[in-house]
Residue, then its C-alpha position, 0 to 999 in steps of 0.5 A: x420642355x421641348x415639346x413647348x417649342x412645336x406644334x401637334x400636327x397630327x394625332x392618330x388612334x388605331x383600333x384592331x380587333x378580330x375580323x368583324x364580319x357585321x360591317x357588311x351589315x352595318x356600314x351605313x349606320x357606321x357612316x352616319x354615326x362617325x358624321x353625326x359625331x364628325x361631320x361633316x364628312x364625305x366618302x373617300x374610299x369605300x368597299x364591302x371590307x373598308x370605308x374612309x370618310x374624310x372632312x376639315x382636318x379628320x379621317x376615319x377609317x372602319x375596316x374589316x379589322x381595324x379601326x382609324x382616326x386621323x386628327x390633323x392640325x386643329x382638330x389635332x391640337x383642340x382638347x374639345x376632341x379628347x372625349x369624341x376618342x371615346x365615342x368613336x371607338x363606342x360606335x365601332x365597339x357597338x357597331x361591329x359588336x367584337x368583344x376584345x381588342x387587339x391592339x389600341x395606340x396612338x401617333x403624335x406628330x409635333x412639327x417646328x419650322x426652320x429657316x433652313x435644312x442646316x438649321x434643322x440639322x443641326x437642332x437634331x444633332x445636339x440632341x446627341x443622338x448619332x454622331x455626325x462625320x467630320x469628313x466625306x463619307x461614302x462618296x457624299x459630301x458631309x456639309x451638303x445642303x440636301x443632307x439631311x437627319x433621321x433618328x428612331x428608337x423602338x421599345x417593346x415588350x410584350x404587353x406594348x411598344x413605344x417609339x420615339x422619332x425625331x428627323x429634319x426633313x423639307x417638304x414640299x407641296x406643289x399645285x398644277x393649274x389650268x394654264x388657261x386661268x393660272x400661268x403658274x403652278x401654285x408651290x409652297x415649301x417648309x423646313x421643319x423637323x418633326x417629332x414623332x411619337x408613337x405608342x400602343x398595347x399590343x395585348x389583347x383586352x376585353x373591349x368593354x374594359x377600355x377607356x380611351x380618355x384615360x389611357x390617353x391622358x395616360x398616354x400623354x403623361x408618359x410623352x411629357x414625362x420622358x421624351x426629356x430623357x430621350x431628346x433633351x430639354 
């Protein structure tokens, strides 16, 4: 399974529903729900329509008409975090009292490391997704070390969508220090290729009838169960 060979670097849910106009009257309570549940978190962002709280390796996001949780590494990767999908979205249903939903998904990001961009290139390209050149194309040259691959499909219909990613991307992330401490700047780079999954309904449903445990595992069911198909073994 190539999914055995990656590691889940992120997990998002989204939650839409009607304008919720009881935010205005409930976001402290929504607050100390979503810390009592989380925490700790502390406020990142925060105005009459939206408010982010953010802690080690989560996010929640309650807006005016959408719901978020972002689950980054072991948090992501931790199956302790399944059931409290179920409670956060309790706390936004019974906060914000919407009686339908309009769309409910979630986002797998599962990453590898490579040694180079090649590397990770060419692991893309023996998915045998797109055709590489075998000459110089547009004014570029076809074996540059920047070259790099990004390849999306997108299903839907009308009840839902799914959309299945895959790209070879360098990342950096690159610190500035008081010079007066630290004579250099702290910098760490990776090559890594990423495989995003992202998957939703897009229909409305009775809020009351949802049961994120379930459709998640269904969720994860249906990844494991054709992401081979799409990507290979």
């Amino acid at each position: 399974m190539i999914l055995d060979k990656f590691k889940l670097d992120s997990l998002v849910m989204q939650v839409s529903y009607p304008p919720a106009f009881e935010i205005w009257d409930y976001a402290g309570g929504i607050a100390s729900s979503l810390n009592a549940l989380w925490g700790p978190l502390r406020i990142s962002d925060a105005n009459p329509q939206h408010q982010t709280l953010v802690g080690e390796d989560v996010a929640v996001s309650t807006s005016f008409e959408h719901g978020i949780l972002n689950l980054f590494r072991a948090k992501a990767e931790s199956s302790s975090s399944i059931p409290l999908l179920q409670q956060t979205y309790d706390i936004w249903r019974d906060s914000l009292s919407f009686e339908r939903i309009t769309r409910l998904s979630a986002r797998s990001l599962y990453a590898r490391e490579f040694k180079s961009l090649a590397e990770a290139n060419k692991f893309v390209l023996d998915r045998g997704l797109i055709r590489w050149p075998d000459c110089r194309v547009f004014n570029q040259d076809e074996d540059s070390e920047l070259n790099g691959l990004d390849v999306a499909m997108r299903l839907e219909d009308g009840a839902g969508f799914t959309v299945v990613r895959i790209k070879a991307e360098r990342v950096m992330f690159r610190a500035e220090l008081d010079r007066a401490f630290v004579q250099d700047d702290i910098r760490v780079e990776k090559t890594r290729v990423v495989i995003d999954f992202d998957r939703g309904l897009t229909k409305s449903m009775p809020s009351a009838e949802v049961r994120i445990g379930e459709w998640f595992k269904g969720y994860q069911h249906v990844l494991r169960r054709d992401l081979p198909k799409i990507l290979g073994d």
